[in-house]
C-alpha positions as CSV (number, residue, x, y, z in Angstrom):
1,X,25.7,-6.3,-36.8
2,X,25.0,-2.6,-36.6
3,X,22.8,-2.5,-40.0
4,X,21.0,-5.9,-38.3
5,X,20.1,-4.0,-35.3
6,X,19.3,-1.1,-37.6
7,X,17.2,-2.6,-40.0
8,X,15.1,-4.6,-36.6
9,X,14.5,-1.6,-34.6
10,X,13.0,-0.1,-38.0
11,X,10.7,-3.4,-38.6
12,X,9.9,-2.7,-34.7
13,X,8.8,0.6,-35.1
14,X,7.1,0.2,-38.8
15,X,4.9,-2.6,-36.6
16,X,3.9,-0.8,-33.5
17,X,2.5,2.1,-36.1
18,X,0.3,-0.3,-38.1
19,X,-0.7,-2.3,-35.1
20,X,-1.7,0.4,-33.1
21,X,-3.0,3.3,-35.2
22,X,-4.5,6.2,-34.2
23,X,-6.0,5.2,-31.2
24,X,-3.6,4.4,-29.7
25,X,-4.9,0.2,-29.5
26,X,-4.4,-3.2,-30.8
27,X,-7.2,-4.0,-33.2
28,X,-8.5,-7.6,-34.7
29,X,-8.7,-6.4,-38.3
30,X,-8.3,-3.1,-40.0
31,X,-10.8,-0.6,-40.6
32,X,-13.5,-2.4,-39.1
33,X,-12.9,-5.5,-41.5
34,X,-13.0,-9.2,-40.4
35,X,-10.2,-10.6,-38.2
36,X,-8.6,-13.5,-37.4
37,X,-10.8,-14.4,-34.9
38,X,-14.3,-14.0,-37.2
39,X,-14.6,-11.0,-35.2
40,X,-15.2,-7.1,-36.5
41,X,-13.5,-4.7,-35.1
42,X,-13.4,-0.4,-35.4
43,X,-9.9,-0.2,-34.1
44,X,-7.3,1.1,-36.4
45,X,-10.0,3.6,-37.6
46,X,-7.3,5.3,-38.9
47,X,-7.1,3.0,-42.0
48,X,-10.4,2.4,-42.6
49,X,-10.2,4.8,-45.6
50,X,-7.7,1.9,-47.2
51,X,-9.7,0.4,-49.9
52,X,-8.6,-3.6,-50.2
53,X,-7.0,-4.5,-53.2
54,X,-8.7,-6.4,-56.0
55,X,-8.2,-9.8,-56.6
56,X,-5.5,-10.7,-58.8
57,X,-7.4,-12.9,-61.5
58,X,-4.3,-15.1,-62.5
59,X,-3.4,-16.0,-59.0
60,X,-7.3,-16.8,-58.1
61,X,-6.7,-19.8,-60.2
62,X,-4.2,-20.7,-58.6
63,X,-6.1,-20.6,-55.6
64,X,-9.0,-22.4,-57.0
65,X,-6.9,-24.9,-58.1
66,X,-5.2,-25.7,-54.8
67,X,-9.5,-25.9,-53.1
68,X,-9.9,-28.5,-56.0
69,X,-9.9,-32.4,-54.8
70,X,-10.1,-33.5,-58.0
71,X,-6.7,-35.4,-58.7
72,X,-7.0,-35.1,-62.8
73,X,-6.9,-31.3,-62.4
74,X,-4.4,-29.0,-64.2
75,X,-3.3,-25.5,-63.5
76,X,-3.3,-22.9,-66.3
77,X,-2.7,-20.1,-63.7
78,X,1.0,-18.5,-63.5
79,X,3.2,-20.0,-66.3
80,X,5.8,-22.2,-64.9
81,X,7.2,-25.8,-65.9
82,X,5.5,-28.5,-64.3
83,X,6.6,-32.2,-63.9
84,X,3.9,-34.8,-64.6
85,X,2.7,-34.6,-61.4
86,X,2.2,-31.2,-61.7
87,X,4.5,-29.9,-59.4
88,X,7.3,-27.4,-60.1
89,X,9.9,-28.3,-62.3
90,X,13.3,-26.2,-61.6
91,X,15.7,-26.3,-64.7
92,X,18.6,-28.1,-64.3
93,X,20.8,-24.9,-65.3
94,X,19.1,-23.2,-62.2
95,X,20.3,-26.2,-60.1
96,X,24.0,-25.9,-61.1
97,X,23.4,-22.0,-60.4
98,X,22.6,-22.6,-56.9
99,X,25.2,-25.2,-56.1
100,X,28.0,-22.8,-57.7
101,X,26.4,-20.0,-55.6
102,X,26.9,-22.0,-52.0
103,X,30.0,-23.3,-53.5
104,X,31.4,-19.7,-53.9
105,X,30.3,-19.1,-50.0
106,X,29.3,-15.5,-50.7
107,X,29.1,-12.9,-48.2
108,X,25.4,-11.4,-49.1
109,X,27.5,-7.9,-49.0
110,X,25.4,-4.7,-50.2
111,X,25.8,-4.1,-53.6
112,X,26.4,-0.9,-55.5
113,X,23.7,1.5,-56.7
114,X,23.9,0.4,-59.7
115,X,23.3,-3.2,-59.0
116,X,25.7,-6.5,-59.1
117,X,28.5,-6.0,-61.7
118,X,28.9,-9.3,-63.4
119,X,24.8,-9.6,-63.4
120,X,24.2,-6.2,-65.0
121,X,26.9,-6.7,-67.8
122,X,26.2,-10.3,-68.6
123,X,22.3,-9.4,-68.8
124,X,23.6,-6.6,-71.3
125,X,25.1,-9.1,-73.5
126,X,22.5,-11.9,-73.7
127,X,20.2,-8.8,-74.4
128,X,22.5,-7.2,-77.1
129,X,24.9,-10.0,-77.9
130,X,28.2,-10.3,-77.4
131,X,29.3,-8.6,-80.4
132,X,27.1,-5.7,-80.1
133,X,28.5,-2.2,-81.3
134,X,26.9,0.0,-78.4
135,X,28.5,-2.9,-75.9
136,X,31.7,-1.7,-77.8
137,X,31.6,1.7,-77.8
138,X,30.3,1.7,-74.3
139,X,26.7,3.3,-75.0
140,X,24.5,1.1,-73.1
141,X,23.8,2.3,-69.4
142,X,22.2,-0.6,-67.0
143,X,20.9,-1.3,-63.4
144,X,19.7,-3.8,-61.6
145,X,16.1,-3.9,-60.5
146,X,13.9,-6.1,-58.5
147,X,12.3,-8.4,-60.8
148,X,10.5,-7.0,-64.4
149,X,7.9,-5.2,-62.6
150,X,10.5,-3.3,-60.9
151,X,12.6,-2.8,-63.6
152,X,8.9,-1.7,-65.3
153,X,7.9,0.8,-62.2
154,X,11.8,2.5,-62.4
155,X,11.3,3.3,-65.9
156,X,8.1,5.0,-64.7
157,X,9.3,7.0,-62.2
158,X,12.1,8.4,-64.5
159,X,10.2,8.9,-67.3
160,X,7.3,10.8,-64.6
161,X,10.5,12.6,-63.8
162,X,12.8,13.4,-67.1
163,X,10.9,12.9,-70.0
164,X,9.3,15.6,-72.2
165,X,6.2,13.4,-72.7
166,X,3.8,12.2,-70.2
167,X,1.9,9.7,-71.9
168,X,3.1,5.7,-72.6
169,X,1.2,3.7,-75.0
170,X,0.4,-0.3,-74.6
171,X,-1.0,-2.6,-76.0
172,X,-4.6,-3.4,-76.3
173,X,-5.1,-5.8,-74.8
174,X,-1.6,-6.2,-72.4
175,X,-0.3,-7.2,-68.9
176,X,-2.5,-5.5,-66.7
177,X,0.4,-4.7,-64.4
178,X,1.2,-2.3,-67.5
179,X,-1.2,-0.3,-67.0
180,X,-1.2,0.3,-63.0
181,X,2.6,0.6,-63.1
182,X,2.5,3.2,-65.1
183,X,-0.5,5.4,-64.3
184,X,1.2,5.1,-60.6
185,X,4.1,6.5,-61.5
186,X,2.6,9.4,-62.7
187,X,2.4,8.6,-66.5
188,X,-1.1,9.1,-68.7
189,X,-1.8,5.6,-70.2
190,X,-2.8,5.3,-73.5
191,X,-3.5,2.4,-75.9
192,X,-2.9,1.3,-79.2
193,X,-4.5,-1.4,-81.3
194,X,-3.0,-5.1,-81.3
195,X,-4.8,-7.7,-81.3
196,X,-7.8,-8.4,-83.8
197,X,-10.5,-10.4,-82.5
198,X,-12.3,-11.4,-85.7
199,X,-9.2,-12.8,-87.0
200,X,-7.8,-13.7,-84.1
201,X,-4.0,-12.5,-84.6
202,X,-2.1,-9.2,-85.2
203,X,-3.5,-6.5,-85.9
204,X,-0.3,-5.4,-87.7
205,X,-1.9,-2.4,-89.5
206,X,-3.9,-1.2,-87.0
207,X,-0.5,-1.1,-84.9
208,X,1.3,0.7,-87.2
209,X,-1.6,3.5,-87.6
210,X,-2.4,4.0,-84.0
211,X,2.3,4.3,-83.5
212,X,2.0,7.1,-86.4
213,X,-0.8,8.6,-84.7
214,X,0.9,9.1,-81.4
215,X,2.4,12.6,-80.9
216,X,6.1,12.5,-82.3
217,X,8.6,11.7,-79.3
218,X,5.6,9.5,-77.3
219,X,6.8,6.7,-74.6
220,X,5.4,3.2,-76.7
221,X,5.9,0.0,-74.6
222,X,6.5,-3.1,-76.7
223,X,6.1,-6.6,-75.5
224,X,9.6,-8.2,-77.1
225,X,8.5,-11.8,-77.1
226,X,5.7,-14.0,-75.8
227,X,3.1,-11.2,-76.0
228,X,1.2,-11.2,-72.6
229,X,-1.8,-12.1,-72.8
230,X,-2.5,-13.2,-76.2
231,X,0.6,-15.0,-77.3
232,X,0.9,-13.5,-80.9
233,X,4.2,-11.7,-81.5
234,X,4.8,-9.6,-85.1
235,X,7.1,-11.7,-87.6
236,X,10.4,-10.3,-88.7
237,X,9.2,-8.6,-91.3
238,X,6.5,-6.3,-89.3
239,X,9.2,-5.9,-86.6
240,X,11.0,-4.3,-89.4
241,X,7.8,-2.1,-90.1
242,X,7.6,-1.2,-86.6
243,X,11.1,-0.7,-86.1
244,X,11.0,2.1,-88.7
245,X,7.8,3.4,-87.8
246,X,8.8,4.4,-84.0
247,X,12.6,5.6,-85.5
248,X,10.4,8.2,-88.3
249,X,8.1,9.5,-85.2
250,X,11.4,9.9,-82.9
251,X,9.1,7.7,-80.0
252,X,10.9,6.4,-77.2
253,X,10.5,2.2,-76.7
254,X,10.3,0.3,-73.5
255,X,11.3,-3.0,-74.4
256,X,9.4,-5.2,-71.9
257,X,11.3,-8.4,-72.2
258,X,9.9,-10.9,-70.0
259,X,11.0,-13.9,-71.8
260,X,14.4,-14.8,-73.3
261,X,14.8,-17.7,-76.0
262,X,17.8,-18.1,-78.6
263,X,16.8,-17.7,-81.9
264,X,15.9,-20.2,-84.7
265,X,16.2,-17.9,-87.3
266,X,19.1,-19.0,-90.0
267,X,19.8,-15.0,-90.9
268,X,18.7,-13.1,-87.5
269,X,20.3,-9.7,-88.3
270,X,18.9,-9.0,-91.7
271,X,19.3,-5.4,-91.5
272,X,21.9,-4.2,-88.4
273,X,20.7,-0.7,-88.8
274,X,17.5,-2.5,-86.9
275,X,20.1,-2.9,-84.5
276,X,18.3,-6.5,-83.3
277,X,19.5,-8.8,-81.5
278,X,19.9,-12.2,-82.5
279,X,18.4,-14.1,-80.0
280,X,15.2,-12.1,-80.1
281,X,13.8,-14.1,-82.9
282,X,9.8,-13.7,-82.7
283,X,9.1,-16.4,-84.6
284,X,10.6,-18.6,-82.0
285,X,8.6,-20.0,-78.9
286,X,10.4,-21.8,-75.7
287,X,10.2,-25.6,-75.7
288,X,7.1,-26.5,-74.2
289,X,8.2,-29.8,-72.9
290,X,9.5,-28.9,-69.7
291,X,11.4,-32.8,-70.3
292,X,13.7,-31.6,-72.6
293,X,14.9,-27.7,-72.1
């Protein structure tokens, strides 16, 4: 009851600040913007240096779908399984999920810094496998973040930090996200070559050059499956390339796993001094009939 009362006389406070400003007055928008009521106001000067955030381009057409009457309509906005009505469909392995979760009648109690226990070493092991040697020999350190931008913006605040060098490569073209996260945190972004417009795949040897390039020790972020935005992932054999590309130039990776899939490939560890994990086959896409998971 204590941290409740806490955590509202905080909210309370955080409020009266943005509400009233500098001067010292409740204003109808911020910064002389439009408020709710079609009015403009100049109270809350003391924001009106706040530029307003662009638009996010992948959630405008989700918005633009929503405005559209049409009924034949389809959304190609944020990827999510849809029933043929279009509207969310939640996977029946979520379902059980929840109903064990109210079942078990949990508490909602803080936990540790590090995160939930049984979340952070069961994500290790789908990650690694179960039979991984640094699970074994206990080399693997983990925490919990809030979601994979999170996870993303905590790797760039202790790489800002810790690291000898200040520059992470991505992609070109990548998630845009990539490229605030990291420039927020304090990193220098730089790119290197992916995709190859003419031929409208990998550019695999491009890739490699621009990795051998990069200084020795660089921070390279690699998209591990279901390459955002274009879709094309490299095929075992490049991964391979790759692999022993970053391991000659000592660069540190970023895994940015977004997607998770079980592999289809009938020899997945091919070499374990790749260390890879089994059910990060790239070759292998999710089922993309949301009717049969």
């Amino acid at each position: 009851m204590a941290r409740a009362w806490v955590w509202t006389v905080w909210l309370v406070c955080a409020l009266i600040f943005l509400f009233f400003g500098h001067q010292g007055r409740v204003g109808m928008g911020i910064g002389g913007r439009e408020g709710r009521g079609g009015r403009t106001s100049t109270r809350c000067s003391g924001w009106s240096h706040v530029p307003m955030a662009p638009r996010d381009p992948v959630l405008g057409v989700t918005e633009a779908y929503n405005k559209d009457p049409r009924p034949e309509k389809i959304n190609l906005g944020v990827g999510a399984y849809r029933d043929a009505a279009g509207k969310p469909w939640v996977l029946p392995s979520v379902r059980m999920a929840e109903k064990l979760i109210f079942r078990r009648n949990i508490t909602h109690e803080y936990a540790p810094l590090r995160g939930t226990n049984g979340l952070v070493e069961r994500s290790i092991q789908i990650v690694y496998g179960h039979e991984s040697p640094q699970i074994k020999h206990n080399c693997i350190a983990a925490i919990q973040s809030l979601s994979g931008t999170g996870a993303l913006r905590l790797c760039g605040e202790f790489l800002s930090r810790f690291s000898k060098s200040q520059e992470v490569y991505v992609s070109n073209p990548t998630w845009e996200n990539h490229i605030s996260i990291f420039r927020d945190a304090g990193l220098e972004v730089q790119r290197y070559r992916y995709y190859d417009n003419k031929t409208r795949s990998l550019d695999f040897e491009g890739m490699v050059e621009d990795l051998s390039k990069a200084p020795q020790g660089s921070i390279i972020v690699i998209q591990a499956l279901g390459h955002n935005p274009t879709g094309i992932d490299p095929t075992w054999s490049q991964w391979k390339q790759i692999c022993q590309c970053c391991k000659n130039k000592k660069h540190l990776i970023i895994f940015d796993l977004a997607y998770q899939v079980k592999s289809r490939n009938p020899n997945p560890n091919p070499n374990p001094n790749l260390n890879s994990n089994p059910n990060l086959n790239p070759n292998s896409n999710p089922n993309p009939n949301p009717n049969q998971p």
